[in-house]
C-alpha positions, 0 to 999 in steps of 0.5 A: 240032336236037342230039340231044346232051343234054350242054348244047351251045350250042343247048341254052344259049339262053334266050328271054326268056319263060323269064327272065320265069317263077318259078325252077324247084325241080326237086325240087319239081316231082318231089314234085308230079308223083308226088303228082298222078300218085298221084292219078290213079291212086287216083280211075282206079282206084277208078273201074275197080274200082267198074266191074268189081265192078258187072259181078259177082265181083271177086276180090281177086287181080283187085283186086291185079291191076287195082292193079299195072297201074295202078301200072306205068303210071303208073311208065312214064308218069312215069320219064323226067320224073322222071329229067330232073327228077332231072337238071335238079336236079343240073345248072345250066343252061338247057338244065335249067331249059327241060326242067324248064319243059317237063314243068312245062307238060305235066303241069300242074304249075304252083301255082294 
């Protein structure tokens, strides 16, 4: 397994399960996932300061606080598939396409 992301041969093969797949617009996927990511970060924090305020004095400092945090994660969680998405748009290739299918799956990102 090439550790290479240059787009060697191995990174060129295509099976036939990824011909059959609706092409890939990684700009699309991009706005997808950080509105599903926006998302979670909205009803999870919602949830932890309805939590937290339920316990007895939250200030509004915490409240910014509990936010950032919830925003740095998020931007950690979302960096790379996002700049592999970024690349998978400005780069033909298989190798591209299969990054962009990946993180397609893993975040659920399919329309439905």
């Amino acid at each position: 397994m090439s550790t290479d992301r240059t787009g060697t041969a191995s990174d060129r093969t295509e099976t036939a399960s990824d011909r059959t797949e609706p092409p890939i617009d990684p700009d699309r996927l991009r706005r997808r996932l950080r509105r599903r990511s926006a998302e979670i970060r909205g009803r999870e924090l919602e949830e932890a300061v309805t939590r937290l305020e339920a316990r007895g004095d939250l200030t509004e400092e915490q409240r910014e606080t509990v936010r950032e945090l919830g925003s740095a994660l998020v931007g950690e969680l979302i960096g790379a598939p996002e700049r592999a998405l970024e690349r998978a748009a400005q780069t033909e290739g298989t190798g591209a396409r299969a990054r962009a299918r990946a993180i397609r799956r893993l975040y659920d990102l399919d329309e439905t």
